[in-house]
N, C-alpha and C positions, 0 to 999 in steps of 0.2 A: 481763470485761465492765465497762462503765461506765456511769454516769449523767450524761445530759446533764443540764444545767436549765438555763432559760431563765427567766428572769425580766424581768415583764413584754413580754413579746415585741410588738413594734407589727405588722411585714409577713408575711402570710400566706405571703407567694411564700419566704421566709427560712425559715419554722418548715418550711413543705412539704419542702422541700430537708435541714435537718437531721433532717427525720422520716426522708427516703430514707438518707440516710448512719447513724442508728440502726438503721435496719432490717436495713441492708448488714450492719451489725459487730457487734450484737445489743446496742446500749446500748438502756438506760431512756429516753424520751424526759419528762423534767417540763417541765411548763410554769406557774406562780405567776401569778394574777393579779393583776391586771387584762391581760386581752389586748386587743392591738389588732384582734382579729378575732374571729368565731364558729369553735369548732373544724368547724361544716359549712362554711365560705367556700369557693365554688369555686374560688378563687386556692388554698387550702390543700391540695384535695384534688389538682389539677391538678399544682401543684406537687411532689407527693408520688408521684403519678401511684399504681400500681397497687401499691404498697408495703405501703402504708397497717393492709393485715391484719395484716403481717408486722414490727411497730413496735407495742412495749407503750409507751403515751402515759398519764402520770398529770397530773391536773391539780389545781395547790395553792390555798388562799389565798392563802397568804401563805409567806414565806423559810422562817419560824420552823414553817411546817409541813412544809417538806422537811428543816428540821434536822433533827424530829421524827423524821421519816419515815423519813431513811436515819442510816446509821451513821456516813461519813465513811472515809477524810477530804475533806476541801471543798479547792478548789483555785479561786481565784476569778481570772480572766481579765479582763484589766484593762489599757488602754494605760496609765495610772499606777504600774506595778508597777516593783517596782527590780530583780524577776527575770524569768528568761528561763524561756519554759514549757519548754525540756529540760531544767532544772535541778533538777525535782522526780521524784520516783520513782515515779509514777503505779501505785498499789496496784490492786490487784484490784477492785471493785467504790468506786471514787473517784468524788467526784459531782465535774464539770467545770461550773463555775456561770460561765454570760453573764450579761452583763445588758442593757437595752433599743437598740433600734439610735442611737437621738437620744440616749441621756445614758450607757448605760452602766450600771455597777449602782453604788449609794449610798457616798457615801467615807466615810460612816461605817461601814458596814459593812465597808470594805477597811481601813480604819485598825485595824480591832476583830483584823482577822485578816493583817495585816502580813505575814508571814511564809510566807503561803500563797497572795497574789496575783504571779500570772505576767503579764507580757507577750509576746506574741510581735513579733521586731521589726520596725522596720520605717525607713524612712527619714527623716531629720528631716523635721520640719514636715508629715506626713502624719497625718494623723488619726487611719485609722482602718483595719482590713479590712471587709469586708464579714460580717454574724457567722455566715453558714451556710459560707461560708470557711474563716472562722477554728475554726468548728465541728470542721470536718472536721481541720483542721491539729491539732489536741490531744488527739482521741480516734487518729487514724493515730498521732501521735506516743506516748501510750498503747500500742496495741497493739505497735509496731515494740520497746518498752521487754519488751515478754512477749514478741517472734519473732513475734507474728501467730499466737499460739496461737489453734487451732481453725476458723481463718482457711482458706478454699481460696487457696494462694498458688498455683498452675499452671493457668494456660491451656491451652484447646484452640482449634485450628481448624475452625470449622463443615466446611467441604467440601473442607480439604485435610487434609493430616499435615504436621505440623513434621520430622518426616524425611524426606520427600519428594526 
């Protein structure tokens, strides 16, 4: 299990969506504020759609309170990274830090922890992903590092048999 955080999050329709992918995979969902939304935004819960029970969601002041809070290690996600996010060993209970969808998270704070910011890549002169996305790409990429431990990896078919 992992710990999302989200720091400063602006679009409701983003956070709802990485709430649904926490829920899925049994990450922590943090969020730091200042938010760009109320956590009731019907954009939020919509987005989330019926999830929502099944998603433990804490909400910070501030970074320094989710250092606090968890143990580490921090892994911060960042199109400025000189590494790639498969490069890191993604530990058991790792907080996977975003930061806002317009800036990103602070390069002072990426500079302080060099060594621990990832990129995922992408093609020159592109921006950005979108960060419920990019979300999902780094806690999958996490789990895939553990085999999908505790994970239901096999399908059924509603009304046929795959042996069929």
């Amino acid at each position: 299990m992992f710990h999302v955080v989200l720091v400063e999050p602006e679009i409701p329709q983003n956070a709802g969506n990485i709430a649904r992918t926490c829920a899925a995979t049994g990450c922590v969902l943090h969020l730091v504020r200042p938010l760009g939304f109320e956590i009731s935004d019907k954009y939020l819960k919509r987005a989330g759609l019926d999830y929502w029970p099944l998603v433990q969601v804490e909400v910070h002041e501030n970074i320094a309170e989710v250092f606090s809070a968890l143990g580490g290690p921090f892994y911060f996600f960042t199109t400025k990274a000189e590494k790639r996010y498969d490069e890191i060993p993604y530990a058991e209970g790792a907080a996977l830090v975003f930061g806002k969808e317009t800036a990103g998270l602070d390069e002072e704070l990426l500079k302080a922890n060099r060594e621990r910011c990832v990129r995922i890549p992408m093609l020159e002169g592109r921006r950005s992903l979108n960060l419920s996305n990019s979300v999902a790409i780094a806690v999958y990429e996490g789990l895939r590092h553990h085999a999908f431990a505790g994970m239901e990896t096999k399908g059924a078919l509603h009304r046929l048999q795959w042996d069929d």
